[in-house]
VEXLO-674437 format. One record per atom (N, C-alpha, C, O): x, y, z; residue in one letter. Coordinates in steps of 0.05 Angstrom, whole numbers, plus 5000, padded with zeros to 4 digits. Layout:
BEGIN
XYZA ...
//
This chain:
BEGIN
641338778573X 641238738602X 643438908615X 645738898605X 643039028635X 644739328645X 645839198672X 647039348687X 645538938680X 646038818710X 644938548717X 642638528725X 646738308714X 645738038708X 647837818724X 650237798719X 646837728737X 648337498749X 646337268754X 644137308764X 647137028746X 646736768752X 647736448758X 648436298740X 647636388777X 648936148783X 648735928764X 646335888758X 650835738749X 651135518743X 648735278748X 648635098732X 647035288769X 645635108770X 643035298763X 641035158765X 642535498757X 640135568760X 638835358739X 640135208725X 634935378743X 633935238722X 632835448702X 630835578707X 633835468683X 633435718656X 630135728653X 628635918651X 629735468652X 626035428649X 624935608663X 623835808654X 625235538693X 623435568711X 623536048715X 621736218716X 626136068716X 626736308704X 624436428680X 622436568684X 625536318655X 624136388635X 620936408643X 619836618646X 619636188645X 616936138649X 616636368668X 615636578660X 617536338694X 616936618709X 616636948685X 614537068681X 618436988678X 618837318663X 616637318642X 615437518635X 616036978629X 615237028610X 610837158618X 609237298606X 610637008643X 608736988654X 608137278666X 606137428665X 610237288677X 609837688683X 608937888658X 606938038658X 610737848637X 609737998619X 607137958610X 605638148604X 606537718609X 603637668596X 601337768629X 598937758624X 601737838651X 600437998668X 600838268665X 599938438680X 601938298647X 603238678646X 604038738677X 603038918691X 606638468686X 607938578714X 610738558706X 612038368697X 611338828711X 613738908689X 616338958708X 617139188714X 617738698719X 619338678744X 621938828731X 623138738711X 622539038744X 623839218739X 627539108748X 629539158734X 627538968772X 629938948791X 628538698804X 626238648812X 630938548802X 630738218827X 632238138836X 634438188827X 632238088844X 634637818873X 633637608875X 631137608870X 634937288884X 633737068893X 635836998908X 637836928896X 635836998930X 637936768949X 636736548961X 634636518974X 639336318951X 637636068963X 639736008987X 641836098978X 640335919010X 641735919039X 642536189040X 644336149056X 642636379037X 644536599030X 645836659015X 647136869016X 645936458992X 646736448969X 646136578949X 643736538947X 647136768928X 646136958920X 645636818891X 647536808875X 643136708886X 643536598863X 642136698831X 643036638809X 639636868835X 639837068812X 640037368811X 638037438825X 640937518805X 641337798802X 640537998776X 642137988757X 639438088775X 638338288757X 637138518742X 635138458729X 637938748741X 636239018731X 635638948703X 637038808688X 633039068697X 632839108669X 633039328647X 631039468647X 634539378634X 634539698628X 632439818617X 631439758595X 631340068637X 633740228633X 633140288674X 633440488687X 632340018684X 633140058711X 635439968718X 637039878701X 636039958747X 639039908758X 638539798787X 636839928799X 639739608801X 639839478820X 639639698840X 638739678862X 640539908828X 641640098853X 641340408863X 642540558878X 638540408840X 636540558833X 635840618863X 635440408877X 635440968882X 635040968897X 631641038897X 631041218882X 629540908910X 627540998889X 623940868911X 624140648924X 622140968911X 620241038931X 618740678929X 617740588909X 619040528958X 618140288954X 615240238962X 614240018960X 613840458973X 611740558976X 610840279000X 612840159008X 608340179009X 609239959038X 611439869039X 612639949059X 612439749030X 615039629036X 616439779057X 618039679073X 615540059058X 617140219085X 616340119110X 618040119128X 613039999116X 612439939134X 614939809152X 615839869174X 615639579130X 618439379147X 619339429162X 619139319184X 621339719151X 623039879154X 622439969180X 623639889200X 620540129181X 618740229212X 619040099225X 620140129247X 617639799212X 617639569242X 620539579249X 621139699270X 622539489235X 625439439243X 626139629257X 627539549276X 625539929255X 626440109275X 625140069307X 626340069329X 621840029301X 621439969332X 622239729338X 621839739362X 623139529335X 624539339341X 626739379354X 626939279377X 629239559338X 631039589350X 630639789373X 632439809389X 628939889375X 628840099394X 626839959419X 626940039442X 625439769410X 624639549432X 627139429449X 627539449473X 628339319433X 630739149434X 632839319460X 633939199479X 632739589455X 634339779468X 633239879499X 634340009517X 630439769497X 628039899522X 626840069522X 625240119540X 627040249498X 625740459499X 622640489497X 621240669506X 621940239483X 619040139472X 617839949486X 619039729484X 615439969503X 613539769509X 610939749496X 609039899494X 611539409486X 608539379459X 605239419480X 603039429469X 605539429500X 603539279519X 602339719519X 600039789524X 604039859514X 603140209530X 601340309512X 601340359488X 599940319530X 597140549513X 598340799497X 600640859504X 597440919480X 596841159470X 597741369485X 599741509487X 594441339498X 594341629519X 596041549534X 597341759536X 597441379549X 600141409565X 601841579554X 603141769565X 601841469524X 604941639508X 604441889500X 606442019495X 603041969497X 601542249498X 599042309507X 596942259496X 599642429532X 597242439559X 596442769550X 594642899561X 598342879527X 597943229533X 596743279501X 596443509493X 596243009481X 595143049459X 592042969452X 590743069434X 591042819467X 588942679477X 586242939467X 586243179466X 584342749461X 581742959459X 579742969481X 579642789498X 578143169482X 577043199509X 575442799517X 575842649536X 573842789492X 572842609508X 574142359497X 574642359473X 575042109517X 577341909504X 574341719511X 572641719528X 575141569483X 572841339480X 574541109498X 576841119506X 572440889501X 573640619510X 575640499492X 577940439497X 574440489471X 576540389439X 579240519451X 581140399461X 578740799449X 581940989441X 583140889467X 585440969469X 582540769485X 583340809517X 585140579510X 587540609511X 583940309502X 584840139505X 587340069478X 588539859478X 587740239461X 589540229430X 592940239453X 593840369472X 593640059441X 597340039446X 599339999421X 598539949398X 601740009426X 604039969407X 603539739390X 603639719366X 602939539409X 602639329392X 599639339369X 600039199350X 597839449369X 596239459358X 596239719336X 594139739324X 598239879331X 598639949316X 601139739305X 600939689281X 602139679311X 603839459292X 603039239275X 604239139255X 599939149290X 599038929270X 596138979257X 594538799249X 595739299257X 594539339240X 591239379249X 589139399236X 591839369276X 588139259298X 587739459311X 586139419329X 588739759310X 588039929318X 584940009322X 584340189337X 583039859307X 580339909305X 579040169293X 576640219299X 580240299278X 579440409266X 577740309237X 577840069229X 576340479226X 573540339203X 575640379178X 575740189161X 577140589174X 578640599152X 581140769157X 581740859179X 582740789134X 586040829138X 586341239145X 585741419130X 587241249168X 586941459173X 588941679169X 588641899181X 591341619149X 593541659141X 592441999136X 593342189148X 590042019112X 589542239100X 589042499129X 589442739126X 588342389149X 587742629170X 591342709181X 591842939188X 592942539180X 595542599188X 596742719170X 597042949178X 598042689140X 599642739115X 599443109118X 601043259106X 598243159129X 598043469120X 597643639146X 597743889145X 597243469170X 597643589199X 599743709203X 602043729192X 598343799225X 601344039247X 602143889261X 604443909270X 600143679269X 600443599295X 599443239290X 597143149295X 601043119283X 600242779276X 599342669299X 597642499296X 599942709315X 599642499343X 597042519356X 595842329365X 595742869356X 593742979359X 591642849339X 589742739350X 591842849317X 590242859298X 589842499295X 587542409292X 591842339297X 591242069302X 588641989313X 586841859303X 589142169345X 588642079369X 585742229371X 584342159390X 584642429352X 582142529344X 579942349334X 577542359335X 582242139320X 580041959297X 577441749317X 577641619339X 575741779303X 574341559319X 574841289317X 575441189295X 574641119347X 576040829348X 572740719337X 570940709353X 572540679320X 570340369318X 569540139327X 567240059328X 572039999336X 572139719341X 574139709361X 576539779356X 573239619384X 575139539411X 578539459386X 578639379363X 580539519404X 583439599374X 583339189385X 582039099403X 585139059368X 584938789374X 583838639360X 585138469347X 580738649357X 579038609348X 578438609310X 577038469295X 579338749308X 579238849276X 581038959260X 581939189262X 581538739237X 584638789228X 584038989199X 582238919184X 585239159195X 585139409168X 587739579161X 589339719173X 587639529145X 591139629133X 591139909134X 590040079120X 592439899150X 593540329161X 595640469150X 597940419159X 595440619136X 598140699137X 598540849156X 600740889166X 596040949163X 595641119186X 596841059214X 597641199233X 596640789212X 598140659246X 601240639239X 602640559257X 602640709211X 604340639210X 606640809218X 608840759228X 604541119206X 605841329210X 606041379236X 607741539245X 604141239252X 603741429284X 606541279300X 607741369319X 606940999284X 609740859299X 611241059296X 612341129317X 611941189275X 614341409270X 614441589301X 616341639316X 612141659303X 611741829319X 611841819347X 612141999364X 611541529347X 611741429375X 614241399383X 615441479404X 615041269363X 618541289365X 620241499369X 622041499386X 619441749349X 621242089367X 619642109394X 621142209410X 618042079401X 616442059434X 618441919447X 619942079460X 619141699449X 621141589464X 624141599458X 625741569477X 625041629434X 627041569437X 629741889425X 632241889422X 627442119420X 627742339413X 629142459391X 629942689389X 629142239373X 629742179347X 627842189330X 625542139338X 628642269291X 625342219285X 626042009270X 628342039262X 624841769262X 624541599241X 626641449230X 627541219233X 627341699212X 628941599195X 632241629202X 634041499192X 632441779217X 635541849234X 636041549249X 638041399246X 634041509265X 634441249277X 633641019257X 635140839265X 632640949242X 632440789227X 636240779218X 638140629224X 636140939207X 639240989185X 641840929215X 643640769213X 641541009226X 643940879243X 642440599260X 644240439262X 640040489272X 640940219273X 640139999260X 640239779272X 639140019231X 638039869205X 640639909185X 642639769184X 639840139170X 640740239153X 643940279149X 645040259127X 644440309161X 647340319164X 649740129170X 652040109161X 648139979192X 649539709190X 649639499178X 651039309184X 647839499156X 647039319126X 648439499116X 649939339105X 649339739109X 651439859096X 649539899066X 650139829043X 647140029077X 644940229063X 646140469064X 647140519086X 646340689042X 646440949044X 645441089023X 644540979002X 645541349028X 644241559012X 641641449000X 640941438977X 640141339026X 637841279025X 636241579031X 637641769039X 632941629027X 631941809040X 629341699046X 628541489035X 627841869066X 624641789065X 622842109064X 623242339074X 621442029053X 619842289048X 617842349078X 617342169094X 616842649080X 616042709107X 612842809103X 612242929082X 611442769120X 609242919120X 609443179127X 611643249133X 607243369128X 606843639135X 609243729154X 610943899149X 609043609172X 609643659203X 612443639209X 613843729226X 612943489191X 616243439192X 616742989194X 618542829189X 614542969203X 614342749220X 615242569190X 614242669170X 616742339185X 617042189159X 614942019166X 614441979190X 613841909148X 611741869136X 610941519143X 608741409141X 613241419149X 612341179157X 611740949143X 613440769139X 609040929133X 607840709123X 608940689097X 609140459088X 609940959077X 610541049049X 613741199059X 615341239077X 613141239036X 616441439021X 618941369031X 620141589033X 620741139041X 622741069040X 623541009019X 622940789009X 625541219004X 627441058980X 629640878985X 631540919001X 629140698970X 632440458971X 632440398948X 630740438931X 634540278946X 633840098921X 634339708926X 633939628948X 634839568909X 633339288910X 635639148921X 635138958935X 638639198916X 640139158922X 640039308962X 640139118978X 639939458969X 638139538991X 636239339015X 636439289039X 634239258993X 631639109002X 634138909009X 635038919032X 635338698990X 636138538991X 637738429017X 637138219029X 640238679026X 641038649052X 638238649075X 637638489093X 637438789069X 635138729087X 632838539098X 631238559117X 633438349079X 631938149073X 633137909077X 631837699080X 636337919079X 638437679081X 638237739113X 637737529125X 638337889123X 638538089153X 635837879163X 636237679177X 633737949156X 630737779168X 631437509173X 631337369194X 632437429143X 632137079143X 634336949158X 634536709163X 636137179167X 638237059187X 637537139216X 639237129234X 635737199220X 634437279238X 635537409268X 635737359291X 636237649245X 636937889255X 639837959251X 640638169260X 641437769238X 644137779236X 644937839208X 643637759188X 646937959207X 648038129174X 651138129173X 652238279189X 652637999158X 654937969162X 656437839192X 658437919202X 655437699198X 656037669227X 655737829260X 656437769282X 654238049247X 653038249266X 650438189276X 649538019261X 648138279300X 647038179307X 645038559303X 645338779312X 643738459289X 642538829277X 640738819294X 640739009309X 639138659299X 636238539311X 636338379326X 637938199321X 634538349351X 634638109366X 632237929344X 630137989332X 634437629350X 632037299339X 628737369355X 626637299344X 628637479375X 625937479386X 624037629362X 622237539347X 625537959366X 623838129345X 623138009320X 620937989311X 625237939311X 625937779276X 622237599277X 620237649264X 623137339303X 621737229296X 617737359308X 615637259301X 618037479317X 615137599336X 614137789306X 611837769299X 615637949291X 615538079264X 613937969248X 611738049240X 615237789242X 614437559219X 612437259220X 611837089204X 611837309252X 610437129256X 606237199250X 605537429244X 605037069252X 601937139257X 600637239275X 599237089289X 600637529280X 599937519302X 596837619306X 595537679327X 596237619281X 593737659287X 592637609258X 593937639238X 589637519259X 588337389242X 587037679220X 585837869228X 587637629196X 586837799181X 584537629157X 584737709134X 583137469160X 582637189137X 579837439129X 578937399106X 579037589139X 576537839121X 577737979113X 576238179113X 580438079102X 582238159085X 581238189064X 580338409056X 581137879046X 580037869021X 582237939005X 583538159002X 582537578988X 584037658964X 582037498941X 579637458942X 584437388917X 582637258895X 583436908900X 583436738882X 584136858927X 584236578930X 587636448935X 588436218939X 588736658932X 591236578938X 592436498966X 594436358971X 590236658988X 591436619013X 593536829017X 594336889039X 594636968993X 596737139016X 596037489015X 597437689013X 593737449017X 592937679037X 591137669066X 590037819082X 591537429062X 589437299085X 589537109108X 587637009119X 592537059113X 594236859116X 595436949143X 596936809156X 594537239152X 594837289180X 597037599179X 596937699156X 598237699193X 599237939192X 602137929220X 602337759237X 603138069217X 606138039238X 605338399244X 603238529241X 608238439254X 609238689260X 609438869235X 611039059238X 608338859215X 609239099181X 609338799173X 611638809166X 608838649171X 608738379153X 606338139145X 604937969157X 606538229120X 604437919108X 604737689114X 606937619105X 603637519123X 604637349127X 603237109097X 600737119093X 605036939080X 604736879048X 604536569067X 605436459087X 602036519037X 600936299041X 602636049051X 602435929072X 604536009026X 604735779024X 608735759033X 610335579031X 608835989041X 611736009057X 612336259057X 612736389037X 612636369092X 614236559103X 611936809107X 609736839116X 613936939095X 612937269106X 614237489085X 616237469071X 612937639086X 613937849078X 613238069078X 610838089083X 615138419069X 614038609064X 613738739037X 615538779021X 611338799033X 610338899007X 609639199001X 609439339021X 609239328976X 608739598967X 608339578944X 609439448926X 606039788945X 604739788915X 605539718900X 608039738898X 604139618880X 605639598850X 607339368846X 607739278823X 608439258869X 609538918864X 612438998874X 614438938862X 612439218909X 615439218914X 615038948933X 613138848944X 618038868929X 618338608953X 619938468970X 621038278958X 620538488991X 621738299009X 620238009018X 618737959036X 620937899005X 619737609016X 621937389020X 623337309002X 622037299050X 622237079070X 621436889062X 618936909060X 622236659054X 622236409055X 622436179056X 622436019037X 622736099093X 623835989112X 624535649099X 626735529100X 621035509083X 621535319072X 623435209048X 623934979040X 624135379041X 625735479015X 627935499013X 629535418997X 628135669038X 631635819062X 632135899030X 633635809013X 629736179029X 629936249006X 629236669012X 628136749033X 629836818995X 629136979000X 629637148972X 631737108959X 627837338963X 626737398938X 626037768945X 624237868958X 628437898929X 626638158932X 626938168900X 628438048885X 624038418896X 624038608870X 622638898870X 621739038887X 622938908853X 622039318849X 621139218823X 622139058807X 618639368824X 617239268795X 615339548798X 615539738812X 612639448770X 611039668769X 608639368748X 608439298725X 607339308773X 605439078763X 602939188771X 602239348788X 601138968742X 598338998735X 597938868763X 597239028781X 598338558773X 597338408793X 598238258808X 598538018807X 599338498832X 601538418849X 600338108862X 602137958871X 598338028863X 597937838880X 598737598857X 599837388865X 598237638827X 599137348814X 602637298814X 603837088809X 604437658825X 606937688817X 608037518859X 610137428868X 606037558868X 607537458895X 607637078888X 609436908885X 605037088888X 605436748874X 607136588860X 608036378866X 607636788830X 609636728810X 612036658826X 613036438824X 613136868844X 615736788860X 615936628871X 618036508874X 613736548879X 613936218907X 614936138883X 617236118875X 612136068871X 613935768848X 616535768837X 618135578839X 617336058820X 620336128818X 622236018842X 623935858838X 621736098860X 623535898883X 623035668881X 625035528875X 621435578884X 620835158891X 622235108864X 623734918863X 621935258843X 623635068817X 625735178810X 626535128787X 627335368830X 628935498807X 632535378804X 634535448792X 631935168821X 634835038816X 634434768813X 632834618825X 636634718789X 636134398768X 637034468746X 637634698743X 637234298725X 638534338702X 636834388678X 634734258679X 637234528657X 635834508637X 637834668608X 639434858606X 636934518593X 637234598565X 636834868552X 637634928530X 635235048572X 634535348561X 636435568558X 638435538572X 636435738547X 637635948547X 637036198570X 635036328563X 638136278594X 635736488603X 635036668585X 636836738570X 633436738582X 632737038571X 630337248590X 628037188595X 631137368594X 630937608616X 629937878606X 631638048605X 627637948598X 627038218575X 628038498593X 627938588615X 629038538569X 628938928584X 626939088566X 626038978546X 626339358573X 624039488562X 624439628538X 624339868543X 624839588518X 625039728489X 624240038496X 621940088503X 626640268494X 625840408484X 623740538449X 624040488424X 621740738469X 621340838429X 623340938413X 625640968423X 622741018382X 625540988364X 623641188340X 621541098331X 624841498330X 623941518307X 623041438290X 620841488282X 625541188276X 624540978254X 624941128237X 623241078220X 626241298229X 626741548197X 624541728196X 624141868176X 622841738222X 621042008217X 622242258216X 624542298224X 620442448205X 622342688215X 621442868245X 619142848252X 622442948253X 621643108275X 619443378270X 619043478248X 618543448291X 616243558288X 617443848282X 619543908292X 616044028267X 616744318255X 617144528280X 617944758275X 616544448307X 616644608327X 619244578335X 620244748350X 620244418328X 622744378346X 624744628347X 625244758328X 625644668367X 627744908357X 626445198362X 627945398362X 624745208365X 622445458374X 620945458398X 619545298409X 621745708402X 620345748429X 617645708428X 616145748408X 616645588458X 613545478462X 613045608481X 614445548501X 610445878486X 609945898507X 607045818519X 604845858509X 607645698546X 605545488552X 603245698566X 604145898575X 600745668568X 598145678587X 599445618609X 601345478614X 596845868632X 598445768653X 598345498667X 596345388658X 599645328685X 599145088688X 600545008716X 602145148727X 599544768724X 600144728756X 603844588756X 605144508775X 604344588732X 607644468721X 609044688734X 611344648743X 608044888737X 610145148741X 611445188720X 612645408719X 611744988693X 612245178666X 611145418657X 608745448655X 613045638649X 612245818628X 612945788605X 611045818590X 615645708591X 616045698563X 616945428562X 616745278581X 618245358539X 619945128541X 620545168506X 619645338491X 622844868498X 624144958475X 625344638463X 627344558475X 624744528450X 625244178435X 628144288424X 628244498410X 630444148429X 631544188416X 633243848406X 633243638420X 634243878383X 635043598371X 637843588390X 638443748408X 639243378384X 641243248406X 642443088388X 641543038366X 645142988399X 645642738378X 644142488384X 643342328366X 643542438413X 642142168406X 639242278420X 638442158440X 637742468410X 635542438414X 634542768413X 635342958398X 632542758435X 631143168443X 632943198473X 633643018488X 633243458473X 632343578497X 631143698497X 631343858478X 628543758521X 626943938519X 627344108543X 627943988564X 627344298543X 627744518565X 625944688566X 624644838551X 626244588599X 623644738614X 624044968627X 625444958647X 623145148620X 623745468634X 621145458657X 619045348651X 621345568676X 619945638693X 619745998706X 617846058722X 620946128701X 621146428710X 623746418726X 624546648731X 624946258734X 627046328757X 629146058754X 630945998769X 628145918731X 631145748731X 630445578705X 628745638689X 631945378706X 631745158669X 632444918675X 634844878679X 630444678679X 631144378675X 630544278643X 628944348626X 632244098645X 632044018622X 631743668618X 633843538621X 629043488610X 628743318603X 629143208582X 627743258563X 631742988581X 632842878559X 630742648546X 629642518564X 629942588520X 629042358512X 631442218495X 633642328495X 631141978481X 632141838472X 631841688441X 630741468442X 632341738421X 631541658394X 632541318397X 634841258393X 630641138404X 631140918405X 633840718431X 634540478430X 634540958450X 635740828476X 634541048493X 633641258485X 634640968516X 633341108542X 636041378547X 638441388540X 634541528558X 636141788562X 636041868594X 634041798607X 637341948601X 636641948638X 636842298641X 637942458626X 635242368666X 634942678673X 634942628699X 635142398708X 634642888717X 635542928731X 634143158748X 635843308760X 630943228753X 629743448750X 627043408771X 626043208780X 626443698773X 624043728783X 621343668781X 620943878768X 618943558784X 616143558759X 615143558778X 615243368794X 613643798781X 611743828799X 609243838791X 608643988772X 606943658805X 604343618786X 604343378766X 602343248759X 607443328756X 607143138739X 608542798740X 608842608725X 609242858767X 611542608780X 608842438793X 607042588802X 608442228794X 606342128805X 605942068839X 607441938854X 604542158843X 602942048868X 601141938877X 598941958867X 601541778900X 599941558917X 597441668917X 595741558902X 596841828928X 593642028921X 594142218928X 596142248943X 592242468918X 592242688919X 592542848943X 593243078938X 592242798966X 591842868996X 595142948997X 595843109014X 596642848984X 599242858992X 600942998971X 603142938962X 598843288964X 600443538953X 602343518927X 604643608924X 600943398912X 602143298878X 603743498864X 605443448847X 603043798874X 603844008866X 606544018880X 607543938859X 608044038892X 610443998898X 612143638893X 611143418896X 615043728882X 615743508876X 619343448895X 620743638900X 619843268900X 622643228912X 623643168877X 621943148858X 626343168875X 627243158849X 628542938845X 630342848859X 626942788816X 626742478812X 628342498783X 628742688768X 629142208782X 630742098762X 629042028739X 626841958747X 629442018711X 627841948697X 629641878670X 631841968664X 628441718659X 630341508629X 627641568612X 625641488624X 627141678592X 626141768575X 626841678542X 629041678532X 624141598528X 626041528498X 622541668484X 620341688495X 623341728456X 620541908446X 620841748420X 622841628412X 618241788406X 617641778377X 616541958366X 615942128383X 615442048337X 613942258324X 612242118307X 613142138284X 610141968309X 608141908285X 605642028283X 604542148301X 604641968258X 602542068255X 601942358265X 599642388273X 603442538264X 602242818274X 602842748310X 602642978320X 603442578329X 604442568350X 606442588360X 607842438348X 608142738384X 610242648391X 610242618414X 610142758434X 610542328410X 610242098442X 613242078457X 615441998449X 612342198483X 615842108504X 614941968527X 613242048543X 616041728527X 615341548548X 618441598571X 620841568570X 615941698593X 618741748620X 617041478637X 614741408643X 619841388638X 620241138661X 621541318685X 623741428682X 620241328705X 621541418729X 623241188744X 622440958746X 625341268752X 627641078766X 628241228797X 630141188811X 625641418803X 626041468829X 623241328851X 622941308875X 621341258826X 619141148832X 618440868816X 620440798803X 615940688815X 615340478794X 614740538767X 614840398747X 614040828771X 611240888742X 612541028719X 614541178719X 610940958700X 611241078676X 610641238665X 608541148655X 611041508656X 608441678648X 608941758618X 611241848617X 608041758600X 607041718570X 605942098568X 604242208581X 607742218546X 607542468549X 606442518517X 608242568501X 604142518508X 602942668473X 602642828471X 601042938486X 604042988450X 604843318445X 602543328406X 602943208385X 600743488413X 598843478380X 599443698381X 600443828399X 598743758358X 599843968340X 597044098319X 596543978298X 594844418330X 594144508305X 594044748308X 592844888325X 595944808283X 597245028268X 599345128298X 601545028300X 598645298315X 601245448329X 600645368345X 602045408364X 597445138351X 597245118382X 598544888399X 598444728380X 599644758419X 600044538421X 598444448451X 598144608469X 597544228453X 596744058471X 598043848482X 597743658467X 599743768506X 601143568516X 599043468528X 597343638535X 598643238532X 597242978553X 599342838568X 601142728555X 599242818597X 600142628608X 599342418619X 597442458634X 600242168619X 598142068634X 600041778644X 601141638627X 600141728668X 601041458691X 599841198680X 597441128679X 602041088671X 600840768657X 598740668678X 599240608701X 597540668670X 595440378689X 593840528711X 591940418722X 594940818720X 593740898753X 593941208732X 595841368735X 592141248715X 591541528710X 591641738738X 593441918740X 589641708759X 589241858778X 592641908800X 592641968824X 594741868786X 597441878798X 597542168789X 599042298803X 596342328768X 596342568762X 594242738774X 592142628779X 594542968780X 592143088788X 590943198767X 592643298752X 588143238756X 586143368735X 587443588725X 588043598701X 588143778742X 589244048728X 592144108708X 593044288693X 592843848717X 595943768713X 595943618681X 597543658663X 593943458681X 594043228651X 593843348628X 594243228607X 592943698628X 593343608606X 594944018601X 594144208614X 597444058577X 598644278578X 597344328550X 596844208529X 597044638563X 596844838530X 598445058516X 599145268528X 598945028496X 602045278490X 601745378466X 599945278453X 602845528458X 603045718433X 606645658419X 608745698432X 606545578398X 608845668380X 609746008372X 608446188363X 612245988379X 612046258373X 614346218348X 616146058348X 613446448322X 614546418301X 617446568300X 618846558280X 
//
């Protein structure tokens, strides 16, 4: 365990039973927090993650967004009640439907824009987001029909440099971010420049966490007042009915919607992102629970936590035990006959041309030549190895619309084995949730790499999965 704190009263059971129950969902909670009054009572990375891992929480940015128009409500700049075409009267399409006429701030915030589906993909790659929003056809009077946007999330970004002539994340980072004493945070941008909104804010959990003590104090952080109690509470409240959502019976996808917030069944609110990121509020509890994970079924891992709260303080006889992720391990194989020799690859969307295995003391490096420079991905003979590099094509992505072939440069803990004629390197990314599982076969000079994203194959693009190369003697 690489980062562990627990209070004297915790209940070890209720702990255990939780982790043990995740694993048996294949929800593989990477980083946690639990505060009970503000009390910080469990703490934890598992290796080879780290509390403090800066790293992509994918919705969970929504929050973030909301918190910025909030503060920028808070300031006057923002009225929830203003149309669209008010805020851009010079982006507008010739003919404005009734729908589009009637869409406001507030209805991109809770998700009722009226649109039939998430219109994110027409913006991600625009010149012009605000235009291209405002192109989409309205379906359903906005109000009326609730559908998860990322698309409305991003256009808040946008609304917000409209008024307040800032973009996103500048204002986010000085009146969020900064005064929770967040830094060397980033958020990733669409085409246009515009950040992205609904996705790509990196933090890490220790991060979420201030942010999340910040909510349940409603709006206050060290004795500072970040947020007005109105926003806090208007955020997190229901403000509109989402119950044709549709989940598997839990109620917390269905349980109503805030400003960027779920509102959870059986206590509070919260903000969520793929894969099982989490800020969750929980007012009955005067409890509050973040994690960064990479789960099979975020909806049994939101549940797991309630109950983890309702039991997790009392006494018990257990030991905690808390898993971290085993790296792979040789085991006395020997390494593969290529090692040490130049490989030159087919061409490929990696932007590799050659590359070269070389042994290490505790493990490979493999070095990647590209024509104009050399990264080098460390693996690990039985402990995780960390890098520091580019992977373009092979870093995973939300979907394809959002240019897989270019990469921002991500963190990665890597450990390999060699059996059977394979040599398997499992990269855990620590700038994202996912894992990607790398098989190198071997016949005679030719070699074949496979890559492939635990659980969400399509995080790769087709051209990308799979590499072809030549040994050279």
């Amino acid at each position: 365990m690489k980062e562990f704190f627990a209070t004297e009263d915790i209940n070890a059971s209720a702990v255990n039973e939780f982790f043990n129950d995740s694993l048996k969902k294949d929800n593989h909670i990477h980083a946690m927090s639990v505060y009970i009054g503000g009390e910080k009572k469990l703490e934890f990375a598992a290796e080879p993650y780290s509390l403090y891992d800066k790293r992509e929480i994918y919705s969970l940015s929504k929050s973030f967004t909301s918190a910025a128009i909030g503060a920028a409500w808070d300031e006057g700049f923002i009225n929830l009640e203003e149309k669209l075409i008010d805020i851009f009267p010079d982006k507008l399409p010739k003919n404005i439907s009734d729908n589009l006429s009637k869409m406001t701030v507030w209805h991109c915030l809770t998700m009722t824009t009226g649109h039939e589906e998430c219109v994110m993909k027409s913006l991600f790659n625009s010149s012009d987001p605000a235009r291209d929003f405002l192109a989409n056809e309205v379906q359903y009077e906005p109000g009326t029909h609730f559908l998860y946007n990322t698309g409305a999330s991003c256009m808040l970004g946008v609304i917000l440099e409209k008024k307040t002539g800032r973009k996103l994340f500048d204002y986010t980072s000085e009146k969020i971010l900064e005064p929770l004493g967040i830094n060397e945070s980033y958020w990733t941008e669409c085409a246009s420049g515009v950040n992205e909104g609904g996705i790509g804010l990196h933090i890490s959990c220790d991060d979420i966490s201030k942010f999340g003590l910040m909510l349940a104090n409603k709006g206050v952080y060290k004795g500072k007042q970040i947020l007005s109690k109105e926003w806090i509470e208007m955020a997190g409240a229901a403000q509109v009915d989402n119950k044709l959502n549709g989940d598997s019976g839990t109620g917390n996808w269905t349980s109503g919607y805030g400003f960027q917030f779920w509102r959870t069944a059986k206590d509070g609110y919260r903000g969520d992102g793929l894969k099982g990121q989490l800020c969750m509020i929980m007012p009955k509890n005067n409890a509050v629970v973040n994690i960064v994970a990479c789960t099979k079924d975020m909806e049994s891992e939101i549940a797991d936590a309630v109950t983890l709260v309702e039991n997790i303080i009392g006494n018990s006889i257990q030991t905690l035990n808390i898993p971290d992720y085993p790296p792979l391990s040789l085991d006395n194989e020997s390494l593969p006959d290529y090692v040490g020799k130049t490989i030159i690859t087919d061409k490929t969307p990696t932007k590799i041309t050659s590359l070269r295995i070389d042994k290490t003391e505790g493990g490979i490096a493999i070095n990647l030549y590209n024509g104009h420079d050399k990264q080098i991905l460390f693996a690990g003979d039985g402990k995780w190895e960390e890098s520091s590099l580019y992977m373009p094509a092979t870093a995973p992505k939300i979907t394809m619309f959002m240019n897989p072939y270019i990469s921002e440069k991500v963190r990665t803990a890597a450990s390999f084995t060699f059996k059977n004629g394979k040599l398997i390197i499992k990269v855990k990314h620590l700038s994202n949730p996912h894992t990607v599982y790398i098989t190198v076969t071997q016949n005679k000079n030719k070699l074949t790499a496979h890559f492939e994203t635990e659980w969400m194959p399509d995080m790769l693009p087709n051209d990308a999965r799979t590499l072809t190369a030549t040994i050279i003697e």
